[in-house]
C-alpha positions in Angstrom: 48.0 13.0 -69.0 44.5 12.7 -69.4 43.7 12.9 -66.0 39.7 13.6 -66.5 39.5 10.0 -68.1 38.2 7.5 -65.1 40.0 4.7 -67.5 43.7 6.1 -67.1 46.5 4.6 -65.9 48.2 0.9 -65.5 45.9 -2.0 -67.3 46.5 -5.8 -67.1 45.4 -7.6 -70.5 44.8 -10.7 -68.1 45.7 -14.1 -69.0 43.2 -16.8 -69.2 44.5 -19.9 -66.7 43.7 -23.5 -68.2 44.2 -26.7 -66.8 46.2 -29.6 -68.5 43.7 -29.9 -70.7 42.8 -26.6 -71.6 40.0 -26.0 -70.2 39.2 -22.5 -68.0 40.4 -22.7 -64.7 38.4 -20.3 -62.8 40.2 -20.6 -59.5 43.4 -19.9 -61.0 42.0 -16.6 -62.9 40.5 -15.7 -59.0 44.4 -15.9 -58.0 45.7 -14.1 -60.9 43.2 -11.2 -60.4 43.7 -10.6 -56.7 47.1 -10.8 -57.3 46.5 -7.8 -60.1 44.3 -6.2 -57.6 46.8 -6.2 -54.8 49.4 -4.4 -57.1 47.3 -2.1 -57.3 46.7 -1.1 -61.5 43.8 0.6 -62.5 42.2 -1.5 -64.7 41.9 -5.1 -65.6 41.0 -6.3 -69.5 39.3 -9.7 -69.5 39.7 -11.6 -72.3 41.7 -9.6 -74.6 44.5 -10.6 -77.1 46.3 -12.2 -74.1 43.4 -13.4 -72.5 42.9 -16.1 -76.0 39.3 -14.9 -76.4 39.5 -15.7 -80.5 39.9 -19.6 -78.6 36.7 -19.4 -76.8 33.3 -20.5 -77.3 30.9 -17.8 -77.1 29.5 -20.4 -73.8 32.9 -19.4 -72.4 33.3 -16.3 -73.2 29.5 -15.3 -71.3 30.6 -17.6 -68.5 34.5 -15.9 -68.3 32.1 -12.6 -68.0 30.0 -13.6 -65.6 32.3 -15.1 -62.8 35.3 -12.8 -63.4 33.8 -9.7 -62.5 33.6 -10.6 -58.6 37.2 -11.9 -58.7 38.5 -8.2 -58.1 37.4 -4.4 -57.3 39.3 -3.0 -59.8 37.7 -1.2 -62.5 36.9 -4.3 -65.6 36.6 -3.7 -69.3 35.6 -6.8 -71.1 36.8 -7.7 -74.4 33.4 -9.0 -76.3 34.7 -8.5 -79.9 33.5 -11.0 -82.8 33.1 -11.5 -86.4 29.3 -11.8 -85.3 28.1 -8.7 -84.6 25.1 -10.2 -82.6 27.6 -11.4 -80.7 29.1 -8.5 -79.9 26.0 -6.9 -78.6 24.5 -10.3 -76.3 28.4 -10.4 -74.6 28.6 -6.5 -74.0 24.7 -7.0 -72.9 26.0 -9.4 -70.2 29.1 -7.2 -69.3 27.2 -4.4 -68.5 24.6 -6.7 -66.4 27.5 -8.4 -64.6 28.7 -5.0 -63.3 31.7 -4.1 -65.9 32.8 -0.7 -66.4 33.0 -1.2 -70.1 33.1 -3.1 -73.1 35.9 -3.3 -75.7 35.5 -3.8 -79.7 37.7 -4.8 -82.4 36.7 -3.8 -86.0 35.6 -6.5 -88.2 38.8 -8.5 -89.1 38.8 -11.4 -92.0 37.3 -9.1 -94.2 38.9 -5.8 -95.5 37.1 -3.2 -94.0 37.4 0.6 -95.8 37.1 3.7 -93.2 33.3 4.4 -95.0 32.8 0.5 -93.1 34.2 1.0 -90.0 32.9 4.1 -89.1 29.3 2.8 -89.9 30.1 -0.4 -88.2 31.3 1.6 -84.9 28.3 4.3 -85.3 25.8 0.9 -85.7 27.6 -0.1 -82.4 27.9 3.0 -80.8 23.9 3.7 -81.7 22.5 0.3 -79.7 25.7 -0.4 -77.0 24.0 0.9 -73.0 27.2 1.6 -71.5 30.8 2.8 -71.9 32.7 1.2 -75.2 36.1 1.2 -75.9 37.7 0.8 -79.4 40.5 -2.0 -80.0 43.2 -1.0 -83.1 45.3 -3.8 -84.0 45.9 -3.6 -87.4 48.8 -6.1 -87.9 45.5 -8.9 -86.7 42.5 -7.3 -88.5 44.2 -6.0 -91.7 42.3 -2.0 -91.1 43.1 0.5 -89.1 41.1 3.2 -87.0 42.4 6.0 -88.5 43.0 9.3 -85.7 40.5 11.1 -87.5 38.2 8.6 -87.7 38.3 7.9 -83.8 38.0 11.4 -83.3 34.7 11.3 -85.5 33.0 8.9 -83.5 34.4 9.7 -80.1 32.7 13.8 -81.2 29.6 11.6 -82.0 29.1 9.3 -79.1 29.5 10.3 -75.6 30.3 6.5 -74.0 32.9 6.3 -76.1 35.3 6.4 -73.6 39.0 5.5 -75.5 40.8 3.4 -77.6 43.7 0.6 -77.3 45.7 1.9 -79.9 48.5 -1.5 -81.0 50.2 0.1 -83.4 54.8 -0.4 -83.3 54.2 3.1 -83.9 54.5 6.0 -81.2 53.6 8.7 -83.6 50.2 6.9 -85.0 49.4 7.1 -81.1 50.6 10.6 -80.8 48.3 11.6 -83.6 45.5 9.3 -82.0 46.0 11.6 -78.5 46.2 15.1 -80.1 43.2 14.6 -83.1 41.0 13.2 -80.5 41.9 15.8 -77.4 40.7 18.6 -79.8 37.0 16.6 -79.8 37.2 15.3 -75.7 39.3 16.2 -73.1 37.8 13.1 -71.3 38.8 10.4 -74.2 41.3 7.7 -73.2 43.8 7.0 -75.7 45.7 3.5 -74.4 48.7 2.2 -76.1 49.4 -1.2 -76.7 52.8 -2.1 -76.6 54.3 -2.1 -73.1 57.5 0.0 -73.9 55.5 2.9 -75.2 54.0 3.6 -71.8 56.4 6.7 -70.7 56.2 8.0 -73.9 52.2 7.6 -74.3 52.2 9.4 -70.4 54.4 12.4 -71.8 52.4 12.6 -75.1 49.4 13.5 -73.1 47.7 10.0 -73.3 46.0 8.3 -70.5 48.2 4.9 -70.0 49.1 1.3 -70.8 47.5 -2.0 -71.8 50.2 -4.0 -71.0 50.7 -8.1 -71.3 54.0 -7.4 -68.9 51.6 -7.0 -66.3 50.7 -10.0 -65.9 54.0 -10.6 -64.6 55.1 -7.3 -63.1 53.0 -5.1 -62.2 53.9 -3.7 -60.0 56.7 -1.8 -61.9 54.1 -0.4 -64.3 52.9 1.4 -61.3 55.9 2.9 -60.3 56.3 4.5 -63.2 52.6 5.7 -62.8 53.6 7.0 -59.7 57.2 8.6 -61.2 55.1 10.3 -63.5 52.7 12.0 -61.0 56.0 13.0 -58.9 58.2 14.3 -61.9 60.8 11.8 -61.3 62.3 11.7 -64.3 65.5 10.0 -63.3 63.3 7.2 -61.9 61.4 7.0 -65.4 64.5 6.7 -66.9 65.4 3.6 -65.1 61.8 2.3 -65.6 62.1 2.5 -69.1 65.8 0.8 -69.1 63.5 -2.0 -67.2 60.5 -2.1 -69.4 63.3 -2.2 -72.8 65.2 -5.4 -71.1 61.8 -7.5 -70.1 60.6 -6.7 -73.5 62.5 -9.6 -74.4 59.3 -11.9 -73.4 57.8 -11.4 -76.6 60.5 -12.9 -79.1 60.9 -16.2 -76.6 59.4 -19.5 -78.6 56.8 -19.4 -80.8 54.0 -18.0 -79.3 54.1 -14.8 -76.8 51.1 -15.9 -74.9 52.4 -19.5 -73.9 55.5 -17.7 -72.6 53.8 -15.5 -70.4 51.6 -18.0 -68.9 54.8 -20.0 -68.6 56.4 -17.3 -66.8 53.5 -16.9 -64.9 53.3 -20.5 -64.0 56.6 -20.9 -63.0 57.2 -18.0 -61.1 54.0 -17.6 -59.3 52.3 -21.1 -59.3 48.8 -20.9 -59.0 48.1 -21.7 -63.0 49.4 -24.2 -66.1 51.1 -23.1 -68.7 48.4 -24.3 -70.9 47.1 -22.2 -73.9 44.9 -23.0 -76.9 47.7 -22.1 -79.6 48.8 -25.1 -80.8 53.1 -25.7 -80.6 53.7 -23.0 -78.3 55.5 -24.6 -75.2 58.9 -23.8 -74.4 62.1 -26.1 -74.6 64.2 -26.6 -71.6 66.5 -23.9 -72.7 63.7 -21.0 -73.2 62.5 -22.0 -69.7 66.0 -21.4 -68.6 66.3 -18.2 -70.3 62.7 -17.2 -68.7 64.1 -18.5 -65.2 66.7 -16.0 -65.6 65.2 -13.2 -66.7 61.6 -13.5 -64.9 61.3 -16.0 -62.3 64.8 -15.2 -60.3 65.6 -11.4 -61.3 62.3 -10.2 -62.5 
């Protein structure tokens, strides 16, 4: 593991609570974020893919920077990615005003970006950012993808850049992404993005998880982290069983993030189930199936 990375570990992608009519309800992120703080993860991402930033306004999206931050003592990375690049630079600005640890970027998506584009889009960012920076690789939502190599370029180049959320349904593209770039930094945190890859990302050498099933169970993300440290393997094992069967939250209705904020809602309370993609609420039988497999055994 990449233990000399200050980012590694257990990270919560939080949700963004809503009321019934969508908009930001701050006192139920304040709930949702000492609840994530009393589990006891390393790091909480505000307003990532879970967290509906492409939703907000850039209003919200300074004012979901500038309140959350107090909400927990946990290490905070903010997500300020745009198609606006001036954008980018006010909301990291702000995050690194507000008291966040770092700031994390998606390439350009819309437009087809080539590797000659990203890298001088990352080394335009990585020239004028003041603080620590994280790269965000979802290629299945931007249409490019940050190549190991290419991280490994920039993260040679630019000292605050501190890691990478690697998305990719692909454990060796993350493998690749840890080795190319631990030949550059021993320091360089290289996240994966899909919560069943966490063991394997841990015994890869990587630095940990950025996982949506946090938002529910946290708590069992930390175990592992703290299987791994012990060299329990036969409590890993189990874990990963675990991790496999609650996996199942992503194909229930149409939209991944309403059913996490469902099962959120329903098994915790404190927010709606309200998000701002349109025709995701679930039918009486998906909230059954959720019941079961969440609210009563999870």
């Amino acid at each position: 593991m990449t233990g000399q990375s200050q980012f590694a570990g257990v990270w919560c992608p939080s949700i963004t609570p809503m009321d019934n009519d969508g908009k930001i309800d701050l006192n139920g992120l304040s709930q949702h974020l000492k609840r994530l703080t009393e589990a006891k993860i390393d790091v909480i991402l505000l307003m990532g893919s879970i967290g509906e930033f492409a939703s907000f306004t850039l209003e919200e999206r300074l004012l979901l920077i500038r309140e959350a931050r107090a909400m927990s003592s946990l290490k905070m990375v903010a997500n300020v990615s745009s198609t606006c690049q001036n954008d980018v630079l006010l909301m990291a600005q702000e995050a690194y005003r507000s008291g966040y640890d770092a700031v994390m970027i998606l390439p350009p998506y819309y437009y087809g970006q080539t590797a000659k584009q990203l890298l001088s889009y990352f080394r335009q960012l990585g020239q004028t950012l003041s603080g620590k920076w994280f790269a965000y690789n979802f290629p299945a939502r931007t249409g490019c993808d940050l190549t190991p190599e290419l991280v490994a370029t920039l993260a040679a180049e630019f000292r605050n850049f501190a890691g990478i959320k690697d998305t990719v349904d692909c454990q060796s593209h993350t493998r690749s992404m840890i080795q190319t770039t631990r030949a550059v930094r021993e320091d360089f945190a290289v996240l994966s993005g899909y919560d069943e890859y966490y063991i394997p990302n841990l015994l890869a050498g990587g630095a940990g998880i950025i996982s949506g099933l946090n938002n529910v169970m946290p708590e069992l993300f930390v175990s592992a982290r703290e299987a791994f440290k012990q060299g329990d393997l036969a409590a890993l094992r189990d874990i990963q069983d675990q991790i496999g069967t609650y996996m199942s939250i992503y194909a229930i209705g149409e939209d991944f993030v309403t059913t996490i904020k469902t099962v959120v809602s329903r098994k915790f309370g404190y927010c709606t189930s309200v998000s701002r993609n349109a025709g995701g609420e679930l039918n009486e039988s998906e909230c059954r199936t959720i019941d079961e497999v969440f609210v009563v055994k999870g």
